[in-house]
C-alpha positions in Angstrom: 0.0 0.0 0.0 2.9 2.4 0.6 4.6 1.6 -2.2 1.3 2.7 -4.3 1.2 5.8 -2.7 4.6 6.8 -3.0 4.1 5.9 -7.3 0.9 8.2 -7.1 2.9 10.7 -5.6 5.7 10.6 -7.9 3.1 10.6 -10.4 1.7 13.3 -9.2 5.1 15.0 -9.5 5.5 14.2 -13.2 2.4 15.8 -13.7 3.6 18.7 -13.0 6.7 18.6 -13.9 4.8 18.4 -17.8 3.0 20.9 -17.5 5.5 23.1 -16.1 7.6 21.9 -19.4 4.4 23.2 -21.6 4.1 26.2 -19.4 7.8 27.5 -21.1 7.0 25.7 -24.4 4.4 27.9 -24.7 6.1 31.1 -22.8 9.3 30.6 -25.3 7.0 31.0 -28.4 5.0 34.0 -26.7 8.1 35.5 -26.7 10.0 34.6 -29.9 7.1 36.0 -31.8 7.2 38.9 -29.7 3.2 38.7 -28.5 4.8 39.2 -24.8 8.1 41.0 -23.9 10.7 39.9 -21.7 11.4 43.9 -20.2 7.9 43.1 -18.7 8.9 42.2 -15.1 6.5 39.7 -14.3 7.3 37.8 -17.8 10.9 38.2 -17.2 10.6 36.4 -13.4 8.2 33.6 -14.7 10.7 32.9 -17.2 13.7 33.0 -14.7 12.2 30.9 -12.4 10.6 28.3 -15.3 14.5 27.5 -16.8 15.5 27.7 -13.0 13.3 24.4 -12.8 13.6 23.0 -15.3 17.4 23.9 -17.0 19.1 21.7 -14.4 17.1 18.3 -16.4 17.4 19.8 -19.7 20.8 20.5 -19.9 21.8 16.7 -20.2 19.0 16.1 -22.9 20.8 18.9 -24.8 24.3 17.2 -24.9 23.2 13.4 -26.1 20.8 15.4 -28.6 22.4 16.2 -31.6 22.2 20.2 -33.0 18.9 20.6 -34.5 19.5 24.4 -34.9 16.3 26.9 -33.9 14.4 23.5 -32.6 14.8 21.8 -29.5 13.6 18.6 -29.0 14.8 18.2 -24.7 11.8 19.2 -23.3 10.0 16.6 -25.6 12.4 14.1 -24.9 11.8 15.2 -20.6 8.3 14.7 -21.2 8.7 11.0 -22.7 11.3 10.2 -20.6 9.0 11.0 -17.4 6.1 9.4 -18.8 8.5 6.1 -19.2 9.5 6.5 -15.5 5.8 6.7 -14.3 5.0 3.5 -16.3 7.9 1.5 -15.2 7.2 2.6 -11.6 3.5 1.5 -12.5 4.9 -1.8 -13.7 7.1 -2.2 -10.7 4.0 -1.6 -8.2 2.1 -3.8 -9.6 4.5 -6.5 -10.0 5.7 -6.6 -6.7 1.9 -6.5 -5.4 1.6 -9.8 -7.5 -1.0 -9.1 -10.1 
């Protein structure tokens, strides 16, 4: 039983974790195509503190993936990889429980 809440909290994690990942998706293009503008304060501290998260698990991503020039492909790759980790958790839980 504890092991299934600690996966359902991890999972829980993940969750946001992706959406926090869509969150600067999103913000990045908002400001590439200037429809928001980074001397606005409030953009410029969401966007600090959104590659403060999440630049310490992207950074790796970005040296095994090869130069795709404007694109990047890490936060796609983060968001598989954390979906594979829930489901192997998933798989683990239920394994161990004997089903």
């Amino acid at each position: 039983m504890l092991l299934y809440t600690l996966i359902a909290m991890i999972n829980y994690l993940v969750n946001i974790l992706v959406v926090v990942v869509i969150v600067q998706f999103v913000l990045s293009l908002l400001i590439s195509f200037n429809v928001v503008n980074m001397h606005n304060n409030a953009v410029a501290a969401v966007w600090k503190a959104l590659n403060a998260i999440l630049e310490p698990m992207l950074r790796p991503i970005r040296k095994i993936l090869p130069d795709t020039g404007a694109l990047d492909f890490s936060p796609m790759v983060l968001i598989i990889g954390l979906n594979l980790l829930t489901i192997l958790l998933s798989g683990i839980a239920a394994s161990s429980a004997g089903m």
